[in-house]
C-alpha positions as CSV (number, residue, x, y, z in Angstrom):
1,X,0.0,0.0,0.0
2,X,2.5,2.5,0.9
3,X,3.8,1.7,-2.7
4,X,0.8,2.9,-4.3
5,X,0.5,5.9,-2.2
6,X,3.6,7.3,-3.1
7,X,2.7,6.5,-7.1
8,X,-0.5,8.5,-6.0
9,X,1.6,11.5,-4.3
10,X,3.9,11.9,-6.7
11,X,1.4,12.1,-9.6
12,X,-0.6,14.8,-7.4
13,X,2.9,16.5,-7.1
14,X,3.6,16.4,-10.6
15,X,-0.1,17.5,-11.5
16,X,0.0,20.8,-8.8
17,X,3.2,21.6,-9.7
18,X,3.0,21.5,-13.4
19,X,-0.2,23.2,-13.4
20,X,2.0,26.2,-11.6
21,X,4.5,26.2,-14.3
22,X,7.0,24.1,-12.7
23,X,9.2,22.8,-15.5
24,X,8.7,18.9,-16.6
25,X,12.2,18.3,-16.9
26,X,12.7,19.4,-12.9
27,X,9.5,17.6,-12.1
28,X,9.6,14.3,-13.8
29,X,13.0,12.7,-12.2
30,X,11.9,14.5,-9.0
31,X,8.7,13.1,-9.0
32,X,9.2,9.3,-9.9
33,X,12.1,9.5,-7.4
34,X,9.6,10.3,-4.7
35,X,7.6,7.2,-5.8
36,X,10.9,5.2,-5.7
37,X,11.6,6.4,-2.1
38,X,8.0,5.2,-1.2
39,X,8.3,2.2,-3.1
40,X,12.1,1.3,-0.7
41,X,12.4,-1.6,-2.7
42,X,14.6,-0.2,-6.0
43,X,18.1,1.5,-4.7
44,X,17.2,5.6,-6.2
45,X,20.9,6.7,-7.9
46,X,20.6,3.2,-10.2
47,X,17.1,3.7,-11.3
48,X,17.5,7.6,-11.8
49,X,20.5,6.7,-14.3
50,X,19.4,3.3,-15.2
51,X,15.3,3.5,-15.7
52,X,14.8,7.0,-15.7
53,X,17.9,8.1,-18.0
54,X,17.5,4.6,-20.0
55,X,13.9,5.5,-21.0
56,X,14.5,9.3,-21.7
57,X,17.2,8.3,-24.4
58,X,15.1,5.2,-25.4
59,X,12.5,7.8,-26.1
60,X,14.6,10.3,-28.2
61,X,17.0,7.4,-29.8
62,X,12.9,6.2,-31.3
63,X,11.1,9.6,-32.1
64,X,13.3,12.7,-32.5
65,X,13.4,12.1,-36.1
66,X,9.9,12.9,-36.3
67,X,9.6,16.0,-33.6
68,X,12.6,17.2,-35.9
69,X,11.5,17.4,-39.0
70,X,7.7,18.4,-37.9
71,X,9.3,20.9,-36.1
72,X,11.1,21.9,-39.2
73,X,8.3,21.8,-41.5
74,X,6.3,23.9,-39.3
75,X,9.0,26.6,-39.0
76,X,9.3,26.8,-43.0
77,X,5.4,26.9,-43.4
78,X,5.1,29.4,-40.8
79,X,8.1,31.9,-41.9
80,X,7.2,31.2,-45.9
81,X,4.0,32.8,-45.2
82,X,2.0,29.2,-46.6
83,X,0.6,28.9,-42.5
84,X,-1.2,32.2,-42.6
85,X,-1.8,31.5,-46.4
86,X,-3.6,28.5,-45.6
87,X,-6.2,30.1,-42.6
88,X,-6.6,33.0,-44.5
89,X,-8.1,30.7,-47.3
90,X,-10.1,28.7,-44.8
91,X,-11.6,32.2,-43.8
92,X,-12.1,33.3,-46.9
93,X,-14.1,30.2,-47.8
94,X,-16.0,29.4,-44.6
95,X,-17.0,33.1,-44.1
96,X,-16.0,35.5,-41.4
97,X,-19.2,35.2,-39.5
98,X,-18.1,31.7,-38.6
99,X,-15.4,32.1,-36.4
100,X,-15.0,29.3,-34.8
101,X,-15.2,26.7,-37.6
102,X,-12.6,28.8,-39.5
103,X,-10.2,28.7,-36.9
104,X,-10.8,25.0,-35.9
105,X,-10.4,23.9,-40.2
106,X,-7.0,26.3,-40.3
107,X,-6.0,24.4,-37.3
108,X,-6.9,21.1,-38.4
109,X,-5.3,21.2,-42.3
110,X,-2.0,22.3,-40.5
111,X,-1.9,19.6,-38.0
112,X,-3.1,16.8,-40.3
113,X,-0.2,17.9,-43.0
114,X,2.5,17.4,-40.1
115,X,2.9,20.9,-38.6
116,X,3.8,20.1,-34.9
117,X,0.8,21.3,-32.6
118,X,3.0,23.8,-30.9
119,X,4.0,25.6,-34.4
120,X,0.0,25.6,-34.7
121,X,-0.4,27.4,-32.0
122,X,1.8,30.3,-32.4
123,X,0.6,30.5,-36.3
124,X,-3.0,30.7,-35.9
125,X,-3.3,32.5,-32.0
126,X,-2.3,35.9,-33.9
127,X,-5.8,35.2,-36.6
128,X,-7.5,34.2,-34.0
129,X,-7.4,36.9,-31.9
130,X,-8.0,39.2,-34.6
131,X,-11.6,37.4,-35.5
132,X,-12.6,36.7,-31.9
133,X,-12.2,40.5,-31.5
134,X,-13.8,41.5,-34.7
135,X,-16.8,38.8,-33.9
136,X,-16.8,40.2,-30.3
137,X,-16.5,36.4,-29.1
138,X,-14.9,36.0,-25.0
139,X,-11.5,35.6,-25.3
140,X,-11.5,32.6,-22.9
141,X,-12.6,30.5,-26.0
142,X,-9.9,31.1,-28.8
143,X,-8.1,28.2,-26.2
144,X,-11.2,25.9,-26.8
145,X,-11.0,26.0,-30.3
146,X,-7.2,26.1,-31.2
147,X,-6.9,23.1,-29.0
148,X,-10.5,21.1,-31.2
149,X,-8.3,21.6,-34.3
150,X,-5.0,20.9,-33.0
151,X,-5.5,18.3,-29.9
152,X,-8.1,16.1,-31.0
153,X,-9.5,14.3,-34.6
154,X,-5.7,15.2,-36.3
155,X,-3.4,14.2,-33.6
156,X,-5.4,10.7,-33.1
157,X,-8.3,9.9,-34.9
158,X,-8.3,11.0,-38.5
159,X,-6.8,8.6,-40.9
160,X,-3.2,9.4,-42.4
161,X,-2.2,12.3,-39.6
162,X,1.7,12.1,-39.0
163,X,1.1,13.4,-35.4
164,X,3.8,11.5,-33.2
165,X,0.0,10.1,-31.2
166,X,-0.6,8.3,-34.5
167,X,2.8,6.8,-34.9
168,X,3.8,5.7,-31.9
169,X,1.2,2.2,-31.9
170,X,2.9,1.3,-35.3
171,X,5.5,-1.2,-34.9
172,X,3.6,-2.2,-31.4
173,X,0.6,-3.3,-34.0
174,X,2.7,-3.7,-37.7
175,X,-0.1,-1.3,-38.6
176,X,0.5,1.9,-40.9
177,X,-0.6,5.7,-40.0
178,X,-3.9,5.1,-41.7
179,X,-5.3,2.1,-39.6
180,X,-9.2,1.5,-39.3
181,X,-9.5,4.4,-41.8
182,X,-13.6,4.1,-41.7
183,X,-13.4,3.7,-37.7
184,X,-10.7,7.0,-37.4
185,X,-13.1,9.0,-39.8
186,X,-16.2,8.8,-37.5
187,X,-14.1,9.3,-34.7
188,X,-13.0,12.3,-36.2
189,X,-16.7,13.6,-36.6
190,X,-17.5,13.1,-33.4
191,X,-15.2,15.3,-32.1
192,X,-15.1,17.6,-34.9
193,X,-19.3,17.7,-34.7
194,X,-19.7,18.3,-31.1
195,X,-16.6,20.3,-30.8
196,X,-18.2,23.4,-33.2
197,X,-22.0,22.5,-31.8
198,X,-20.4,23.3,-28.0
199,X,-17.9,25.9,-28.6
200,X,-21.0,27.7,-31.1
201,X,-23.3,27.7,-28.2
202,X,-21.1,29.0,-26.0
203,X,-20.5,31.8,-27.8
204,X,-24.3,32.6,-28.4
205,X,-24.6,32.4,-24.9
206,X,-22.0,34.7,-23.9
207,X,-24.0,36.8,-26.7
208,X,-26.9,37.0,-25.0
209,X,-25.5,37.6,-21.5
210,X,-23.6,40.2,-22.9
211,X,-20.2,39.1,-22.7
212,X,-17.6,39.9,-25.4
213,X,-14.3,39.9,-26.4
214,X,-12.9,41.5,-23.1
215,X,-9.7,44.2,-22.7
216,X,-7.3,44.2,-25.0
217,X,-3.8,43.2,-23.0
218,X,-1.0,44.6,-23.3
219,X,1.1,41.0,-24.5
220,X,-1.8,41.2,-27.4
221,X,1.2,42.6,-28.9
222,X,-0.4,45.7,-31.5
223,X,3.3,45.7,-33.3
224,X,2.7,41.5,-34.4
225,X,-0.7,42.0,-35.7
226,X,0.4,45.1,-37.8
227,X,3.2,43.1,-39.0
228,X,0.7,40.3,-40.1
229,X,-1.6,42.6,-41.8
230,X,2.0,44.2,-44.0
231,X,2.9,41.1,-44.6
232,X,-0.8,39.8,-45.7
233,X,0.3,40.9,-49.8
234,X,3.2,39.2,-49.6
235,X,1.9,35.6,-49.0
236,X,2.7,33.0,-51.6
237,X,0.2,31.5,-53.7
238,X,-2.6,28.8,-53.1
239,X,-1.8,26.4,-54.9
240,X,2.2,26.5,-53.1
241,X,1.1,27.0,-49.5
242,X,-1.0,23.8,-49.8
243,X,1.5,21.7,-52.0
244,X,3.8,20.8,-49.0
245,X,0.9,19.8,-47.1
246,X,-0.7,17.6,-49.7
247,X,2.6,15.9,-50.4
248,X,3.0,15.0,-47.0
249,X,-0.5,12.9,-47.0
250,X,-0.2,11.6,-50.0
251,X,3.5,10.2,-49.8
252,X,3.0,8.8,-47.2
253,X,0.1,6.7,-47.9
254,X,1.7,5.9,-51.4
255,X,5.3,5.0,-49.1
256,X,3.3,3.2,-46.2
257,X,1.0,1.1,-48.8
258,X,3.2,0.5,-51.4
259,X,6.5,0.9,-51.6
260,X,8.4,0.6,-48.7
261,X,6.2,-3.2,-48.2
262,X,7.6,-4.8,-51.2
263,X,11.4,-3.9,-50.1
264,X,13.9,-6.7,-49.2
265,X,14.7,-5.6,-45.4
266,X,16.1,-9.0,-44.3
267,X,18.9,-7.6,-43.2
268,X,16.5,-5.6,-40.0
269,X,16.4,-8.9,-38.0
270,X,20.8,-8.7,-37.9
271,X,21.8,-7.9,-34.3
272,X,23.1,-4.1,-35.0
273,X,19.8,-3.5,-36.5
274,X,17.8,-3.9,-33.5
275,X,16.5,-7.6,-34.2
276,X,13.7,-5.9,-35.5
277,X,11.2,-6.8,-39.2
278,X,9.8,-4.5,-41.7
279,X,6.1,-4.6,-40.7
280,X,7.3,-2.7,-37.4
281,X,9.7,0.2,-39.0
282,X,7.7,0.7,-42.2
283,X,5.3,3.3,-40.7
284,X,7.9,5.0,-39.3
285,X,9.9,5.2,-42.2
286,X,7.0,6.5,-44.3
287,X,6.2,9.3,-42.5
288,X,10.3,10.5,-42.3
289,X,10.4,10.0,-45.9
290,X,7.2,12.2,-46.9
291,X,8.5,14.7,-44.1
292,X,11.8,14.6,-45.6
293,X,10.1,15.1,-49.4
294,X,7.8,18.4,-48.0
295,X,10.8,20.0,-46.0
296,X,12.3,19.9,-49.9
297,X,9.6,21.2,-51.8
298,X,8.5,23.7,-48.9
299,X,12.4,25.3,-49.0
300,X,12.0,24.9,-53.5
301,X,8.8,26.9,-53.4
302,X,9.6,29.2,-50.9
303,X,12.9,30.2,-49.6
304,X,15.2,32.3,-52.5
305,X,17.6,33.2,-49.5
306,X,20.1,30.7,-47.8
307,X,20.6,33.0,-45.2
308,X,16.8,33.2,-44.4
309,X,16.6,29.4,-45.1
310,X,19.4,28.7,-42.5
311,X,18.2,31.1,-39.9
312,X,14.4,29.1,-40.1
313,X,16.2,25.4,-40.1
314,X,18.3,26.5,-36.9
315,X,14.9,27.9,-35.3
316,X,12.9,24.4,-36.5
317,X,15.3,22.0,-35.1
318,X,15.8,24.2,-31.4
319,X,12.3,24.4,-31.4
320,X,11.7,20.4,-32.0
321,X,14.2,20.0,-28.5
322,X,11.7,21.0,-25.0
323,X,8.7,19.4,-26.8
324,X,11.1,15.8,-27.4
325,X,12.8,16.6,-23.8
326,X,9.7,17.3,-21.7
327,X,7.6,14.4,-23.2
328,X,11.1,12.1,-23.3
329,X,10.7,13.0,-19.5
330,X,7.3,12.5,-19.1
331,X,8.0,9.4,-20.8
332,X,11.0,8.6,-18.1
333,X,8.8,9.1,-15.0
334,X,6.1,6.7,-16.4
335,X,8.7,4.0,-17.0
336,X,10.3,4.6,-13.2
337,X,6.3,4.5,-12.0
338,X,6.2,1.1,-14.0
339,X,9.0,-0.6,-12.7
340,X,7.9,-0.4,-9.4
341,X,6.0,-2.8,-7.2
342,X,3.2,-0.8,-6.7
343,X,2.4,-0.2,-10.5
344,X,2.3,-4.1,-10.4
345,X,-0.8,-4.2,-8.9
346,X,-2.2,-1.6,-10.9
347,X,-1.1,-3.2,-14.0
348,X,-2.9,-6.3,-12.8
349,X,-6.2,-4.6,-12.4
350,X,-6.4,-2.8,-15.7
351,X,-5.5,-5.9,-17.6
352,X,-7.9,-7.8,-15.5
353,X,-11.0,-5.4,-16.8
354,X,-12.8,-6.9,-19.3
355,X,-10.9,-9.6,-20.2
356,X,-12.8,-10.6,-23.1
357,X,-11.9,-7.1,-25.3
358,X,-8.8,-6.2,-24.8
359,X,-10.1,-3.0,-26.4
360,X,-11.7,-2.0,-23.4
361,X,-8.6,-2.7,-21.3
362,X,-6.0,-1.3,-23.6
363,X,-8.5,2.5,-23.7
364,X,-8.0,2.1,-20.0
365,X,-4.3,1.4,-19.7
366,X,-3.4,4.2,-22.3
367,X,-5.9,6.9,-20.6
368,X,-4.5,6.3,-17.7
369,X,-0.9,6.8,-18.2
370,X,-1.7,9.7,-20.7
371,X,-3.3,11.2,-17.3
372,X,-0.4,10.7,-15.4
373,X,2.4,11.8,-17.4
374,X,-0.3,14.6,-18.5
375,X,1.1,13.6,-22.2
376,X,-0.5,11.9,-24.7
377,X,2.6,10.4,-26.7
378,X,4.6,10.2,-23.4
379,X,1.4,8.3,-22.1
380,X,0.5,5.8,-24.9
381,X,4.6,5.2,-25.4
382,X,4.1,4.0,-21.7
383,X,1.4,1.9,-21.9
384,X,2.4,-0.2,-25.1
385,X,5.8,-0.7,-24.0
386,X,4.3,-2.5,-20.8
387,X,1.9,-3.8,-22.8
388,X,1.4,-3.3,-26.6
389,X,2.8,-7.4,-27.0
390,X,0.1,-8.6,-25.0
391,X,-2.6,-6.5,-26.3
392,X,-1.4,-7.9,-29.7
393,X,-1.2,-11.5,-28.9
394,X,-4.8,-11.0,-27.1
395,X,-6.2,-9.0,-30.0
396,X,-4.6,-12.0,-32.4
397,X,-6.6,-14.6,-30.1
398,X,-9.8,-12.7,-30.0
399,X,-10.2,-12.2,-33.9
400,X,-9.5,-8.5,-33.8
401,X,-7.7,-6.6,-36.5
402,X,-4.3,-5.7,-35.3
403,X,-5.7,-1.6,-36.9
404,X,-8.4,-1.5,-34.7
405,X,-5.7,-1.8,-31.8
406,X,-4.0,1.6,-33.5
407,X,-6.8,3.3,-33.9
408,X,-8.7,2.7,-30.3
409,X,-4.6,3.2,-28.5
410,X,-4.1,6.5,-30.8
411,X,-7.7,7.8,-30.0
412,X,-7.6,7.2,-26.1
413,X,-4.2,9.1,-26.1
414,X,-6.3,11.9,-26.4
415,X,-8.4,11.6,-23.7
416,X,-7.2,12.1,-20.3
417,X,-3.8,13.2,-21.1
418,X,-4.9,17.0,-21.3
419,X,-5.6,17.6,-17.7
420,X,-5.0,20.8,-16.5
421,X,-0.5,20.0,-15.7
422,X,-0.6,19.1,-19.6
423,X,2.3,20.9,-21.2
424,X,0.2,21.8,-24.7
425,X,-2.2,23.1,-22.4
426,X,-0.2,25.3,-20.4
427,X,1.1,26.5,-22.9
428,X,-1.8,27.3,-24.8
429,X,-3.3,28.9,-22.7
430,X,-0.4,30.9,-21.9
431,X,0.4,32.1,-25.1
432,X,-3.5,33.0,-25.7
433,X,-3.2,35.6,-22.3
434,X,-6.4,32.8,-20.5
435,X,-6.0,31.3,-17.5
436,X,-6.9,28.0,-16.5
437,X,-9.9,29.5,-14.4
438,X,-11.2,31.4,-17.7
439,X,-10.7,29.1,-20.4
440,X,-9.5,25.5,-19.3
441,X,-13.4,24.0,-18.9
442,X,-13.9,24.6,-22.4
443,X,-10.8,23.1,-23.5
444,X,-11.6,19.8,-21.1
445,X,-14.8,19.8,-22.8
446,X,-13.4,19.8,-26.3
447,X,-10.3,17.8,-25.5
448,X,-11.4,15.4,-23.1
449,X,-14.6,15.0,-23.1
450,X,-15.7,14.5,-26.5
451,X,-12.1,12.6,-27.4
452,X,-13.5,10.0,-25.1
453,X,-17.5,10.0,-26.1
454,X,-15.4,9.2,-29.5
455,X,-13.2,6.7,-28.4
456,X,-16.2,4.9,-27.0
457,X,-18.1,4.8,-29.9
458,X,-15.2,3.6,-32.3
459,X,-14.7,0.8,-29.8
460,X,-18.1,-0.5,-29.8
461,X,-18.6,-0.5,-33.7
462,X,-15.2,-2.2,-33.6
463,X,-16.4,-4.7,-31.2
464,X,-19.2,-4.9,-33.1
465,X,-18.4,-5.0,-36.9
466,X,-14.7,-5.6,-36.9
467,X,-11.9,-2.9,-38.0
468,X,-13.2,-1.2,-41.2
């Protein structure tokens, strides 16, 4: 017992303390050090450089390649110009007077074509704000909407996205980024659909109570939106602000389905290749080679100058470092939490529910580490390491489709893990001048609430009618 309560206290301690802007990378090896105290049975110096340390280089050795070049790609779409290019179309063809839906569509095309969610939030807060204002719709609900386009259908559900969330259950499942495609789609409307009916009602009824946009503050920054309106003739074209991004989608379903499948890789199951087979790298190598192909064509189309190309590859890749670090060490603290005797019994519990559908028990698992670590990749890369294998070999025995494992893993990533010491939260809502007390119900609402009504449904039909 007194294992379990210090797994309990420590997560409470990471939660509190996070939510007061307490870095992760102080918290995490403070925090699952506390546990290990608790614990008394692991000796703490060997499992803060062992566990701990292991896992946080296990984490970036598996997935900085992707943070990097999303990171990248975000930082050439967003200093080309093709970022604001690309909402000020979706405004232009959704109509001003709907707010909301343009700026959860701008938000959702750039996330969905690889820009990292962080990029996404610096690119469209500035457009945001502007409408908001000119709609005179609360402040406290640009967070609420930036975080339906960015946190929810493209980083889990919707077919194809090259979020990290969708990646991670790859060579766990020997599944591709677009697993259950028909499942992922009407997850995606769920959350899309009662995302813009909630967020629209709110607004009308801060309409009729009388409640507007609010002061303008002083970090609102007057200098940055005058610079955005200069530099509003100077965007590139259509047709090259979207190229990048439909390059990215479609290479990598043409690379995932049928290219990279019909290679001879016998050489991945040789010892200095990890012991590993094609089925479990080929998503992975899919999405860096269609990243790899848009960084190339974004940099053709729009950078003339190799000074301003260099300046926006040095800003990408430092930019793609605290999102892998802090999730590496969210990632490190759940793996010291896992090793202990305490999780043990936890483990047995969740993989005890439901033991007919592993569906069921794998949604549980995965929310509940995502709530932990208050990270959605750093939760799922938890949960499938302990166990991904067995959820396989018990999906294999119960007749399910290794995609439907993806898809319901990837979806219930997205559930629990934004609680209010989540780093994209924070952060949001931070750079959007909110608080938590003003804005973060909404953003539960969108990014928890409905992510799990969603996940619920996609795991009955699946139950029901098999992956499709």
């Amino acid at each position: 017992m007194t294992g379990i309560a210090g797994i309990v206290l420590s997560l409470l301690l990471l939660m509190y303390l996070a939510y007061r802007d307490v870095s992760v990378l102080v918290l995490a090896p403070l925090c699952a050090l506390l546990a290990v105290v608790f614990d008394g049975n692991s000796p703490v110096l060997a499992t803060y450089t062992q566990i701990f340390m292991g896992s946080v280089g296990q984490f970036v050795k598996d997935y900085f390649p992707l943070f990097l070049l999303g990171a990248i790609f975000g930082k050439l779409m967003e200093e080309s110009g093709a970022a604001a290019k690309i909402a000020e179309v979706v405004v232009r063809a959704v109509g001003v007077n709907q707010t909301v839906l343009a700026i959860v569509l701008s938000c959702g095309i750039l996330t969905y074509g690889g820009v990292s969610l962080f990029v996404v939030v610096f690119a469209v807060f500035p457009l945001s704000r502007s409408l908001f204002r000119q709609a005179d719709i609360p402040r406290r609900l640009i967070p609420a909407a930036i975080a339906l386009g960015s946190f929810t259908f493209t980083m889990t559900a919707i077919p194809g996205t090259v979020q990290i969330q969708n990646q991670i259950p790859m060579p766990f499942f020997r599944t591709n980024s677009f697993a259950a495609p028909g499942l992922g789609c009407i997850g995606s409307l769920i959350m899309f659909g009662l995302g813009i009916m909630w967020l629209n009602a709110q607004a009308a009824r801060a309409r009729r109570n009388g409640e507007g946009f609010g002061e303008i503050l002083s970090s609102d920054s007057v200098a940055a939106e005058a610079a955005t309106n200069d530099d509003a003739g100077n965007l590139p074209a259509v047709w090259s602000a979207f190229t990048p991004i439909v390059c990215v989608v479609v290479l990598n379903f043409v690379f995932s389905r049928f290219v990279i499948p019909n290679w001879d890789a016998a050489y991945l199951a040789e010892e200095q290749f990890g012991k590993t087979d094609l089925n479990k790298v080929q998503g992975t190598w899919s999405t860096i080679l269609s990243m790899v192909v848009a960084v190339l064509i974004t940099i053709v189309l729009h950078f003339r100058s190799v000074d301003k190309l260099k300046i926006s590859l040095a800003a990408g890749a430092r930019s793609s470092l605290l999102p892998i670090f802090n999730t590496a060490s969210e990632y490190g603290y759940g793996n010291t939490i896992k090793n202990l005797a305490g999780f043990v019994i936890v483990q047995k519990f969740v993989t005890g529910i439901a033991p007919g559908n592993p569906l069921i028990s794998e949604s549980i698992a995965v929310n509940s580490l995502a709530a932990m670590t208050g990270s959605a990749s750093g939760g799922l890369s938890i949960a499938l390491k302990a166990l991904g294998d067995t959820y396989y070999q018990r999906g294999i025995e119960a007749g399910i489709n290794p995609e439907l494992l993806h898809r319901v893993a990837s979806m219930s990533c997205g559930g629990l893990d934004s609680l209010p010491h989540n780093g994209a939260v924070i952060t949001l809502l931070l750079i959007c001048g909110v608080t938590h007390r003003q804005g973060y119900k909404d953003v539960a609402v969108v990014s928890i609430a409905f992510p799990l009504v969603a996940t619920i449904t996609v795991i009955m039909l699946g139950t029901l009618f098999g992956s499709f």
